[in-house]
matplotlib code that plots the C-alpha trace (Angstrom):
import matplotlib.pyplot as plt

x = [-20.1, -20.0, -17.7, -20.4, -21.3, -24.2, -26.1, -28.7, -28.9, -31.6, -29.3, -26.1, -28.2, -29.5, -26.3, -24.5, -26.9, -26.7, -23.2, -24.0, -25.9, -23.5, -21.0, -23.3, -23.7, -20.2, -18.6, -18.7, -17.3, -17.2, -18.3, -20.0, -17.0, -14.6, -17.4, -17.1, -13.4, -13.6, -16.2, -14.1, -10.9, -13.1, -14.5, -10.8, -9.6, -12.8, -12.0, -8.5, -9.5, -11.8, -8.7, -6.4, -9.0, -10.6, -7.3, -5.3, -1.5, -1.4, -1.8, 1.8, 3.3, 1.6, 2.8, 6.4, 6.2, 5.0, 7.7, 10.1, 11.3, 12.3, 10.1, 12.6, 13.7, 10.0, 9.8, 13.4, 12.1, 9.0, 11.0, 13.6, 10.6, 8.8, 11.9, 12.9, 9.0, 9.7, 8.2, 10.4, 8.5, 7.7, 6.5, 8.3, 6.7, 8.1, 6.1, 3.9, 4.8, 2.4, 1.1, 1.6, 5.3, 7.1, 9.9, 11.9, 15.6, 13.5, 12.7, 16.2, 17.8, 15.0, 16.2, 19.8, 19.5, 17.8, 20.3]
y = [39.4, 43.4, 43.5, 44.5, 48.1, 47.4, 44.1, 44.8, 44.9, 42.0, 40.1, 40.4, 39.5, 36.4, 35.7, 36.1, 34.0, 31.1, 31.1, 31.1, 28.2, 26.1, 26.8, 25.2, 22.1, 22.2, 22.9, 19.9, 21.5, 17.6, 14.4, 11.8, 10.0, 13.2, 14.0, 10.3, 10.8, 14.2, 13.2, 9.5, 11.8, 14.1, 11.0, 9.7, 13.4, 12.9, 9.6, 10.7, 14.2, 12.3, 9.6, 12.6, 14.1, 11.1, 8.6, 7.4, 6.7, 2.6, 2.8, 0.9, 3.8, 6.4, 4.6, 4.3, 8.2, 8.9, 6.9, 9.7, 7.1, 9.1, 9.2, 8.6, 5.2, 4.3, 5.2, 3.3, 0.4, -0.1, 0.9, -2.1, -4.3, -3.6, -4.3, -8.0, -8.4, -7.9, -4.1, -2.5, 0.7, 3.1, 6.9, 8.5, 11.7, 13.9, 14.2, 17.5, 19.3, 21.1, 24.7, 22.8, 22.9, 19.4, 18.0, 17.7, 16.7, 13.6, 12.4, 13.1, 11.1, 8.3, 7.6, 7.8, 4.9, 2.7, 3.1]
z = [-24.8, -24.7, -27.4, -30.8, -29.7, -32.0, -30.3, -28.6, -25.1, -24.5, -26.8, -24.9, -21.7, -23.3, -24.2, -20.8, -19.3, -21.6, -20.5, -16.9, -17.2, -19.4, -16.7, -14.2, -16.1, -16.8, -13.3, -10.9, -7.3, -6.1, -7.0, -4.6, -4.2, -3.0, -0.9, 1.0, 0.8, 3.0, 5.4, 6.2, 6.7, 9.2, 11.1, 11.5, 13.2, 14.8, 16.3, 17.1, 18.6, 20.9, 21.9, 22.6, 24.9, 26.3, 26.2, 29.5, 30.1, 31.0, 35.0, 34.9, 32.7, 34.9, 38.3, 36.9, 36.2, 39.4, 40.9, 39.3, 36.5, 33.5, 30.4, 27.8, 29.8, 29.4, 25.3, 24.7, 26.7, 25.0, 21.5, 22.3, 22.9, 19.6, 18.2, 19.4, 18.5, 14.9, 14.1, 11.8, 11.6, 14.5, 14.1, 17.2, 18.0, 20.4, 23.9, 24.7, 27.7, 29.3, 27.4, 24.5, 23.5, 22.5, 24.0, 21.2, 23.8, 25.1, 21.2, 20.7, 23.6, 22.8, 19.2, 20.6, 22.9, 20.4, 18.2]

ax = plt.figure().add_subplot(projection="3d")
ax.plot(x, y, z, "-o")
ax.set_aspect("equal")
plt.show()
């Protein structure tokens, strides 16, 4: 573009924006479809931002809690029981204690029962 010291100046400009706007035709940031992609992937954390919030522990789980019955009895319970139904597949995520740090022991001891 700036490289023939002897073009002219109204040239070059010309030139440079010719460029520009072949680079706008050219350069697609998204198409429709990504676009519907991102937004259905917002709605979901949406959805599962308002669960988290919004959600309750089963009155029988909270009762049993209450009652000083540990939590891990109540996760390898309810494991064993999706078991004999058939589910071959469970995501086990470890509990959140209050201020937000995870219970990593009680995941631990959970998955050793089970097995």
């Amino acid at each position: 573009m700036f490289n023939n010291p002897l073009d002219s100046f109204h040239d070059t400009v010309a030139e440079a924006k010719e460029e520009r706007e072949q680079l706008d035709r050219l350069l697609t940031i998204s198409t429709a479809r990504e676009r519907l992609l991102v937004g259905g992937v917002a709605l979901l954390l949406f959805i599962l931002a308002v669960w988290l919030v919004l959600g309750n522990v089963p009155p029988e789980t909270r009762q049993q809690l209450d009652d000083g019955r540990p939590g891990v009895d109540i996760a390898v319970e309810q494991l064993r029981s999706f078991l004999n139904d058939g589910v071959r597949g469970v995501s086990l995520a470890p509990p959140i204690l209050r201020g937000g740090a995870r219970d990593y022991e009680a995941a631990r001891q959970t998955l050793a029962a089970v097995r």
